[in-house]
C-alpha positions in Angstrom: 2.5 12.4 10.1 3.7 8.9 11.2 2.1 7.3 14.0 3.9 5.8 17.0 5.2 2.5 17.0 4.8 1.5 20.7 3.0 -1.2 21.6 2.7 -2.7 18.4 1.9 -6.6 18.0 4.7 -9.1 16.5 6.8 -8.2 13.4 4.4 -8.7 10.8 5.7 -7.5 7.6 4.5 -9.6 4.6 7.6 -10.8 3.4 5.7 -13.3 0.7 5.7 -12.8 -2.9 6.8 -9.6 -4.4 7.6 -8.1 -0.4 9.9 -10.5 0.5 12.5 -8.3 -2.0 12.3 -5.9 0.8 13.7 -5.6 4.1 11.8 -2.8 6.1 13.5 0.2 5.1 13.0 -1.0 1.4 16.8 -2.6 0.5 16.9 -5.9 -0.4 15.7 -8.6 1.2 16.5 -12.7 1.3 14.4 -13.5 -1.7 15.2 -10.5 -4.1 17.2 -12.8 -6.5 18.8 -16.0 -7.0 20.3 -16.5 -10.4 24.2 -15.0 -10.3 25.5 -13.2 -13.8 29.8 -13.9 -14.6 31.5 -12.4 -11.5 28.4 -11.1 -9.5 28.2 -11.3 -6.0 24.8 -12.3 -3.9 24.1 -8.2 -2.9 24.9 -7.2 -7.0 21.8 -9.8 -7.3 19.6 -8.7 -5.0 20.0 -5.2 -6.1 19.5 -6.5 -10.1 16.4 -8.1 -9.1 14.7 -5.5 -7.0 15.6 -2.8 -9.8 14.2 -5.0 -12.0 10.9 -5.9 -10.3 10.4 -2.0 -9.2 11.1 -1.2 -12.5 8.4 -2.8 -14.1 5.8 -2.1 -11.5 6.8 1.3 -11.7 6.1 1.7 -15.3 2.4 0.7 -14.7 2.5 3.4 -11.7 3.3 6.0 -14.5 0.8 5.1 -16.3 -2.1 5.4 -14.2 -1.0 8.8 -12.8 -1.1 9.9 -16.5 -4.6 9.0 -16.8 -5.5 9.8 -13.6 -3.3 12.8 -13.1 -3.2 12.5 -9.5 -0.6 10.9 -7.1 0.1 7.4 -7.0 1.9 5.4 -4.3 2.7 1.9 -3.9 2.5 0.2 -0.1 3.2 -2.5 1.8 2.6 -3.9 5.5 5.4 -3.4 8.3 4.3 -4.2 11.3 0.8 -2.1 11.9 2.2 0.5 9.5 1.9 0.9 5.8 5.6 1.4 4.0 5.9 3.4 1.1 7.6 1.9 -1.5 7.2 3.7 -4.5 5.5 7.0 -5.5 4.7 8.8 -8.7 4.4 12.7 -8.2 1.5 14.7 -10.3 2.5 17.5 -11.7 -0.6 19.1 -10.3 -0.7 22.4 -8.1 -2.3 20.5 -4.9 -0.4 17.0 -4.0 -0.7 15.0 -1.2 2.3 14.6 1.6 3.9 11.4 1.4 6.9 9.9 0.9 9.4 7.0 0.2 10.2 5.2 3.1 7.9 6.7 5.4 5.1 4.3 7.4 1.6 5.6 8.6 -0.5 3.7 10.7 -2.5 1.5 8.3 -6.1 2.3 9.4 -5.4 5.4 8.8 -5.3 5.3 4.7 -6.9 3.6 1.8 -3.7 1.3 1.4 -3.7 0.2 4.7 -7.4 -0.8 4.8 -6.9 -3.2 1.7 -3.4 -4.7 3.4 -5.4 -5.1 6.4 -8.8 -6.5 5.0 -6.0 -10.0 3.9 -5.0 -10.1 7.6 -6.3 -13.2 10.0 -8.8 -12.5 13.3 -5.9 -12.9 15.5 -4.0 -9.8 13.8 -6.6 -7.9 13.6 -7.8 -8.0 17.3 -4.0 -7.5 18.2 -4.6 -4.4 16.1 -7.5 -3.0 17.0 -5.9 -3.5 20.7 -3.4 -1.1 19.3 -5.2 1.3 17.4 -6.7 2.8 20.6 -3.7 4.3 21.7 -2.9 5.9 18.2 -3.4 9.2 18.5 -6.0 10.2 15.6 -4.2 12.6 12.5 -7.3 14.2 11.6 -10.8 14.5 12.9 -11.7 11.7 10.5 -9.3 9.1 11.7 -11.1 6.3 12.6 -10.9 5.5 16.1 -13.7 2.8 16.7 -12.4 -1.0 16.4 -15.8 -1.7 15.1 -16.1 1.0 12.4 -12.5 -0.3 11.2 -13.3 -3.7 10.7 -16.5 -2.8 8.7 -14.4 -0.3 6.2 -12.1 -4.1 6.3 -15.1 -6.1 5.2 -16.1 -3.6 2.6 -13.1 -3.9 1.1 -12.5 -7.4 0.7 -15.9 -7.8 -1.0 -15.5 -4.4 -3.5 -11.9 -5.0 -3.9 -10.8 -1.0 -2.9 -10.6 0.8 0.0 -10.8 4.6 0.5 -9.7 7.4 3.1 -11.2 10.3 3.3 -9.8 13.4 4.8 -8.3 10.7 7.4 -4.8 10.7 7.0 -4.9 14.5 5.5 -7.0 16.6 5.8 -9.0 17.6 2.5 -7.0 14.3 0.3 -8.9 11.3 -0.6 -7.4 8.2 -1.3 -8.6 5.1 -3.2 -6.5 1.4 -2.9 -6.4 -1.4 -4.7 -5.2 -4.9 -3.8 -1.9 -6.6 -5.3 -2.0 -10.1 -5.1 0.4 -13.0 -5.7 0.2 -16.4 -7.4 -1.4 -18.1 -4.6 -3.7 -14.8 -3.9 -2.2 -13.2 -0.6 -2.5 -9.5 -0.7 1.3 -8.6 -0.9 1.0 -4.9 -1.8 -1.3 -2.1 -2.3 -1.9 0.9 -5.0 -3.7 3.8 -4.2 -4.6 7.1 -5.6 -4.4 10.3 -3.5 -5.9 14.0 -4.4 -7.4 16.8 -3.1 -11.1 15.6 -2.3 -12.6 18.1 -4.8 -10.9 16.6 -7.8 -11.1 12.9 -6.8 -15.0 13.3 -6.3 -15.5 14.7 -9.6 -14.6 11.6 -11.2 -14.8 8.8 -8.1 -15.7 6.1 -10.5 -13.3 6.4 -12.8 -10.4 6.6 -10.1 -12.4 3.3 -9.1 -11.8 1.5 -11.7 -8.2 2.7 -12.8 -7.0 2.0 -9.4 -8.6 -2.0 -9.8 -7.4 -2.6 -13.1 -3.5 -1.3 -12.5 -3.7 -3.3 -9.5 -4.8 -6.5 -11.6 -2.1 -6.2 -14.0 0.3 -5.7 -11.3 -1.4 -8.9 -9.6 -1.3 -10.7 -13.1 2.7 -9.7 -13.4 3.5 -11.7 -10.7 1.6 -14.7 -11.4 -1.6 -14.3 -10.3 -5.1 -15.5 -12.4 -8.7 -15.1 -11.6 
């Protein structure tokens, strides 16, 4: 289900705030920790830290897939991909198809649309450029530069972004921004399920999906 690389613009992966604990295949990255315990070397650091920061976003993750009782995955911009960082399985009959460590071309899902809505003009025209010779994963893939950067501008001003059917067919997914301190868009949240579950209760995935977001946002020092 990944889309292919080639072509893409420059290395782009937000390495700011909570991603720069991240290289691209999700180990550890230059900014993952900085404080060294009795007889710790820099790498027993970095790994600390980043258990420590997944850790606790990972507890809010649990959470809203208990509410929710659907998937939930946690995202971040490589390139013109989405990474996946985190996931939290339902224990549901129908689930949706992702997994840890794999990348998706971002206008394909909800998570992508909100990591892409933060993005400059000059990224996005790069990536619209790019997005034409992505082949489509469903019928529903968008394909139109245009249509794209309207879902983009939805989403900054609702603050979520959805996908439906267009990185699987019959899942919907709903996305959330996670900010840091000085407001960048660093990560995204989503919740994915079959479409006929999600639609019965739209709203309140809605909502969930914002406020799990905002107190990941909050976590790492970010205030209204």
């Amino acid at each position: 289900m990944d889309a292919q690389g080639a072509g893409k613009p420059a290395r782009t992966a937000h390495h700011d705030g909570f991603s720069s604990c991240f290289h691209a295949d999700g180990t550890a990255g230059p900014d993952a920790g900085s404080r060294f315990g009795e007889g710790e070397s820099q790498l027993e650091v970095d790994r600390r830290m980043v258990r420590k920061r997944i850790t606790s976003i990972r507890r809010e993750l649990e959470r809203l897939s208990d509410r929710v009782k659907e998937t939930i995955n946690l995202s971040i911009l490589v390139d013109n991909e989405i990474f996946y960082l985190d996931k939290v399985e339902t224990q549901r009959s129908i689930t949706c198809s992702t997994r840890v460590g794999g990348r998706v071309a971002a206008h394909a899902t909800s998570c992508g649309k909100i990591l892409l809505a933060d993005r400059d003009a000059d990224f996005l025209a790069q990536y619209c450029e790019w997005m034409k010779s992505v082949p489509p994963l469903t019928p529903k893939t968008i394909t139109q530069p245009d249509r794209l950067l309207k879902e983009l501008e939805s989403a900054r001003i609702n603050g979520y972004a959805m996908d439906d059917g267009e990185v699987e067919q019959g899942l919907i997914c709903v996305a959330a921004p996670v900010r840091d301190a000085s407001g960048r868009v660093i990560a995204a949240v989503s919740i994915a399920g079959p479409d006929y579950r999600m639609e019965q209760d739209m709203e309140m995935m809605i909502r969930e999906i914002r406020q799990t977001a905002e107190r990941i946002s909050y976590a790492h020092g970010f205030f209204r």
